[in-house]
C-alpha positions in Angstrom: 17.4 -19.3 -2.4 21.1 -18.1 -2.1 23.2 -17.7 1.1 21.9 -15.0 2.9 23.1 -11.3 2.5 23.2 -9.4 5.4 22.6 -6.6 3.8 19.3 -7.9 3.0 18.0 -7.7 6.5 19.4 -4.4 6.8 17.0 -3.5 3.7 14.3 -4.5 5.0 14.8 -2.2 8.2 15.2 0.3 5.6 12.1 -0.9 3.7 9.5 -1.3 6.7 10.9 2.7 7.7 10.3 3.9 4.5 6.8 3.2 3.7 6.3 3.8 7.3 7.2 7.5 5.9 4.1 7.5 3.7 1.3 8.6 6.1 3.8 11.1 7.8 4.3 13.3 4.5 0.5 13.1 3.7 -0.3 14.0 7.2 2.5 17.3 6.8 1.5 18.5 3.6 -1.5 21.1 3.4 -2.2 20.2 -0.5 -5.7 18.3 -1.3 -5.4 14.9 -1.2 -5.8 14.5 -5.5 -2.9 16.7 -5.5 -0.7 14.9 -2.8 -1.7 11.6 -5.0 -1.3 12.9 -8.8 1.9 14.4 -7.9 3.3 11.4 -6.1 2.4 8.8 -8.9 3.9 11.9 -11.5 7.3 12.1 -10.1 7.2 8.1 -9.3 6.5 8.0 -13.3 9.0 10.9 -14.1 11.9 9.5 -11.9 11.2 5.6 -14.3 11.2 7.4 -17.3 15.1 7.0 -18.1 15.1 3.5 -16.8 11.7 2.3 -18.7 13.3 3.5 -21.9 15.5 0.5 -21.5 12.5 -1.7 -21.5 9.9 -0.1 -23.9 10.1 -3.1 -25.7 8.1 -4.9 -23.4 5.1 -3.0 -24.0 4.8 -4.7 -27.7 3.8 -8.0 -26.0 0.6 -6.6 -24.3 -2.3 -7.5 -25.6 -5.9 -5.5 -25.4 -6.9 -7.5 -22.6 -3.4 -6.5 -20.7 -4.0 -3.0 -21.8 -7.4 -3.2 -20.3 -6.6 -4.6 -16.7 -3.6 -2.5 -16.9 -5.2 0.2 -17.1 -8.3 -0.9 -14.3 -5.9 -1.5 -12.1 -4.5 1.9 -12.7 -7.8 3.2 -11.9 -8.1 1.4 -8.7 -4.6 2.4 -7.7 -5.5 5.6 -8.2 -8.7 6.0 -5.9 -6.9 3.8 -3.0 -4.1 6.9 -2.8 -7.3 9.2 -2.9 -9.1 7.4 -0.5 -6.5 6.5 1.7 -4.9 10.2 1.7 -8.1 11.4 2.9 -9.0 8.8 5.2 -5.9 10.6 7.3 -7.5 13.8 6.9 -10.0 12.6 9.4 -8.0 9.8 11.3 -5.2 9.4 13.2 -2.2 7.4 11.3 -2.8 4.8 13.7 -6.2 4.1 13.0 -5.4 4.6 9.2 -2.1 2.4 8.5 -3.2 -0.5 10.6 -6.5 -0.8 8.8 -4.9 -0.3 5.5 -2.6 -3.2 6.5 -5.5 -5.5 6.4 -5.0 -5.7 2.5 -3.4 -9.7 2.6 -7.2 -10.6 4.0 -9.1 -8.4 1.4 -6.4 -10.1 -1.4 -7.0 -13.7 -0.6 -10.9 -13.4 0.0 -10.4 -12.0 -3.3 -8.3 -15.1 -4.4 -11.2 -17.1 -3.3 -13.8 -15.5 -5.5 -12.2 -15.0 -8.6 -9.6 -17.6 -8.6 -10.9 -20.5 -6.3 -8.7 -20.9 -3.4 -9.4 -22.5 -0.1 -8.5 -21.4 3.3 -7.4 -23.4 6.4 -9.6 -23.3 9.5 -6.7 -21.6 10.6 -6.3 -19.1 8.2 -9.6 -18.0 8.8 -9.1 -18.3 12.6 -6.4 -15.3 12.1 -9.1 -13.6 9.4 -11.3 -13.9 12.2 -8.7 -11.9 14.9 -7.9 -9.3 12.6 -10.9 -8.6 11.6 -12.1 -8.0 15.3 -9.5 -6.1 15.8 -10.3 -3.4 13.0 -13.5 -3.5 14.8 -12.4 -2.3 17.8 -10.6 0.4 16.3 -13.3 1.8 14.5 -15.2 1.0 18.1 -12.9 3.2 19.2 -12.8 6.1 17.0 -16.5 5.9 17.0 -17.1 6.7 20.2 -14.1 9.0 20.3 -16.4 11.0 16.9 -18.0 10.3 13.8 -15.7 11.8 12.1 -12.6 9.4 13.0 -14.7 6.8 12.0 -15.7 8.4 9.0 -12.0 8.1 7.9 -11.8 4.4 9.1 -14.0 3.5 6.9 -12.8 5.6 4.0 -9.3 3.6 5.3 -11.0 0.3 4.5 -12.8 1.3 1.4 -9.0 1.9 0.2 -7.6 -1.3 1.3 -9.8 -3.0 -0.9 -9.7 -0.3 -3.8 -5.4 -1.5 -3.4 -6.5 -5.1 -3.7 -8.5 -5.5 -6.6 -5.3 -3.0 -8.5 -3.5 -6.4 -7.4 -6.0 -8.5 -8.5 -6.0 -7.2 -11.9 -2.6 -6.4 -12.5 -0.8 -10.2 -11.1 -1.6 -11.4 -14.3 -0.2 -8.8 -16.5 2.9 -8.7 -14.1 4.0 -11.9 -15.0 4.9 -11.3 -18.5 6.7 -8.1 -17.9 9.3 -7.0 -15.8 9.0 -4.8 -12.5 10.0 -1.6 -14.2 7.8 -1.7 -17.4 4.8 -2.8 -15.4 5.1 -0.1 -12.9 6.0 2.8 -15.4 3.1 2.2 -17.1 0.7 1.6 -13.8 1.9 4.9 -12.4 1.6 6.9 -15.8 -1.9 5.7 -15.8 -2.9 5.9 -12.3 -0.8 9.8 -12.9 -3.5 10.1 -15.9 -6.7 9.6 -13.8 -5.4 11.5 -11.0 -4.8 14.3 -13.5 -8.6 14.4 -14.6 -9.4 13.9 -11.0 -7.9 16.8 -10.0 -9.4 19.3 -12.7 -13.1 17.7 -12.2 -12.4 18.3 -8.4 -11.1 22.3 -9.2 -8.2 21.5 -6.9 -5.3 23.6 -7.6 -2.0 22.1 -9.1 -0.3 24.5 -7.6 1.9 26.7 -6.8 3.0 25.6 -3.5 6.0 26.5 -1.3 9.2 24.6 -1.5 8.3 21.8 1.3 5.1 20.7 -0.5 7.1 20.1 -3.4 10.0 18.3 -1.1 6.8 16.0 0.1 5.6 15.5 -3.2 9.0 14.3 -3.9 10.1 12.2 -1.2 6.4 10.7 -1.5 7.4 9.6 -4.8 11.2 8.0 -3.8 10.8 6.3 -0.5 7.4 4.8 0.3 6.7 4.4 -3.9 10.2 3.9 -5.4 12.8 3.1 -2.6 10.6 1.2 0.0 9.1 -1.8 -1.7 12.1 -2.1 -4.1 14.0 -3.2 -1.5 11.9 -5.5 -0.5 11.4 -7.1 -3.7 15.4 -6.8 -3.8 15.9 -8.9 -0.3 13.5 -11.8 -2.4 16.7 -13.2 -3.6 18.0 -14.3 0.1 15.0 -13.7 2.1 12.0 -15.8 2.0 8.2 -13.5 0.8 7.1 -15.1 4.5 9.9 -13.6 6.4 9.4 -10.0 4.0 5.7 -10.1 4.5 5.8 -10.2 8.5 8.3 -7.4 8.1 6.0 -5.0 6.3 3.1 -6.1 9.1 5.7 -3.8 11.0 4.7 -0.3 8.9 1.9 0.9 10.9 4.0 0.2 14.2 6.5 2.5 12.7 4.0 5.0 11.0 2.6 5.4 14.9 6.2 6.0 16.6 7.2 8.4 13.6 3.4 10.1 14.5 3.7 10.5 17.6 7.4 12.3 17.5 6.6 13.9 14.5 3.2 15.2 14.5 2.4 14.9 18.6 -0.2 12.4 18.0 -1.7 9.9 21.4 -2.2 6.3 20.6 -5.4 5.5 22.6 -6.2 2.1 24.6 -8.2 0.9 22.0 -6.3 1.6 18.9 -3.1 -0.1 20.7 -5.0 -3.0 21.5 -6.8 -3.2 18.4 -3.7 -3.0 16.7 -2.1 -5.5 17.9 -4.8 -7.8 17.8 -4.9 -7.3 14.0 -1.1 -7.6 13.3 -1.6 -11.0 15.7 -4.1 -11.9 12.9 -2.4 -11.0 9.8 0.8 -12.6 11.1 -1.5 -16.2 11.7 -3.4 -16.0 8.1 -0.2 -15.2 6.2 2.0 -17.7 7.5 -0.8 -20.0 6.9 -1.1 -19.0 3.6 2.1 -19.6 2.4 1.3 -22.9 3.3 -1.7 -23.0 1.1 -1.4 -20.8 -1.6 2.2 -20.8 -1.9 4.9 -17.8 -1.9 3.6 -16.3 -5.5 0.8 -14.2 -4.4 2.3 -13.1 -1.1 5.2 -12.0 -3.3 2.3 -9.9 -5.2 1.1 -8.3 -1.9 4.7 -6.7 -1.3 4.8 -5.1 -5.1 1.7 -2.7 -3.9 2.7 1.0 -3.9 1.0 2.5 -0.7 
C-alpha cells in the first residue's frame, strides 16, 4: 500500500455521505418503488455507457457460465433495490439502513456454505451482537405496528437478496474490470426492472422535474460517486479501515432523516443500532483476519 493520500480520507467522508443519500431520495420521491429502482439502475447504465465503450472488449472473455451468474446476480440486484425501496415505504430510515447494513454477516455465512470458510469464536461472538441487535429493532417496531415490522423484514429479505448478487458476481468480477462488470450488472438489473415495472402496471412516467432530479442523483451519488470512492481510497487505505467507514451510512442516513424529513429515532432503534454496528465492527475486523481483505473488498463494490 502507498503513502497515504489525504485526500483519501477526505473521500471516504464523501463516500460514507453519499450513500448515506440513498434512503433520503427514496424516502422524497412519490414514484413506486419499481420505478425509483429501474430508473436509478437506467441512468447508472446510461451515465457508463461512454466510458464502457472503452472496455467492450472485455465482454469477449465471458463465458456462458459468466453470462449466467452475471446475469443472476443482476436479478438479485434488482429485487434488493425493490425490496429495500419499499421496505422504507413502511419503515423508518433508521430501522431500514441499519438492518440493511447487516449484509458483511449475510456475505460470510454465505462464504461458509458455498465456499467453506470458518469463523472465529469471535467472529461469531460479534454475529451474535448484531444479530440481537436487529432483533431489537424489529422488537421495536413491532410493538410500535405491524406495519414497521412489516418493512423490517422486507429490509432483511433485501440484505440477503444484495448478498447472494455478491456471491455470484465475485467470481465474474475478477476477470474484468470495475467498469465493464458494472455496465453490464446495471443494464441487466435495468432489464428486469423494466419487465418488472410493466407486469406491476406502474407508470414510467411523466413525473415533475424533482422526481426526475431524484432519479438522477440516485443514479450519481449513492450508485456511481459513493462507492467509487471508496474503491478509489483502496490504493492508500486498507478494505478494514474502508469497511468500518461505510458501518457509518445508517448513522448518517438517520441525522440526514431526521433534518430532512422530521423523522424521531426511538430508544430502541438507537440502542439497537448501535448494538449492531458494535457487532459488525467485531466480525469484520475478525474477518480480515480470517478470510483475508479480498472479500471485504467485494462487500464495498455493492451498489445500495
Amino acid at each position: 500500500m502507498q503513502p497515504v493520500n489525504r485526500n483519501a480520507y477526505l473521500a471516504i467522508v464523501l463516500g460514507v455521505l453519499t450513500v448515506s443519500l440513498s434512503a433520503i431520495f427514496v424516502k422524497l420521491s412519490h414514484a413506486e418503488t419499481g420505478v425509483i429502482a429501474f430508473y436509478r439502475m437506467f441512468f447508472s447504465s446510461l451515465i457508463m455507457a461512454p466510458v464502457f465503450f472503452f472496455y467492450r472488449r472485455e465482454t469477449f472473455s465471458l463465458s456462458r457460465r459468466d453470462w449466467l451468474y452475471t446475469i443472476i446476480a443482476g436479478i438479485f440486484l434488482a429485487f434488493h433495490f425493490i425490496l429495500w425501496f419499499e421496505s422504507l415505504q413502511y419503515t423508518s430510515v433508521a430501522s431500514s439502513t441499519v438492518l440493511v447494513t447487516l449484509q458483511p454477516l449475510f456475505a460470510f455465512v454465505g462464504a461458509y456454505f458455498f465456499f467453506g470458510e470458518r469463523f472465529t469464536a469471535k467472529a461469531i461472538t460479534g454475529a451474535v451482537i448484531a444479530i440481537a441487535g436487529s432483533v431489537l429493532i424489529s422488537w421495536g417496531d413491532f410493538k410500535v405496528s405491524g406495519v414497521a415490522f412489516w418493512g423490517d423484514v422486507l429490509a432483511l429479505v433485501a440484505c440477503a437478496f444484495v448478498t447472494a448478487y455478491l456471491l455470484f458476481g465475485q467470481n465474474v468480477r475478477k476477470r474484468l474490470s470495475i467498469v465493464t462488470y458494472t455496465f453490464i450488472l446495471y443494464t441487466i438489473s435495468a432489464l428486469i426492472l423494466f419487465f418488472y415495472v410493466i407486469i406491476k402496471g406502474e407508470s414510467f412516467g411523466p413525473y415533475p422535474s424533482e422526481e426526475w432530479i431524484y432519479f438522477i442523483l440516485l443514479a450519481i451519488l449513492p450508485t456511481l460517486l459513493g462507492h467509487s470512492l471508496f474503491n478509489w481510497s483502496l490504493k492508500w487505505i486498507s478494505t478494514t479501515f474502508i469497511s468500518m467507514a461505510i458501518l457509518f451510512e445508517p448513522v448518517g442516513a438517520t441525522i440526514l432523516a431526521y433534518f430532512i424529513l422530521d423523522e424521531k429515532v426511538r430508544v430502541t432503534q438507537a440502542v439497537g443500532g448501535s448494538i449492531v454496528l458494535l457487532g459488525l465492527a467485531l466480525f469484520i475486523l475478525e474477518g480480515k483476519k480470517v478470510w483475508g481483505s479480498a472479500f471485504i473488498s467485494q462487500l464495498m463494490k455493492r451498489k445500495r
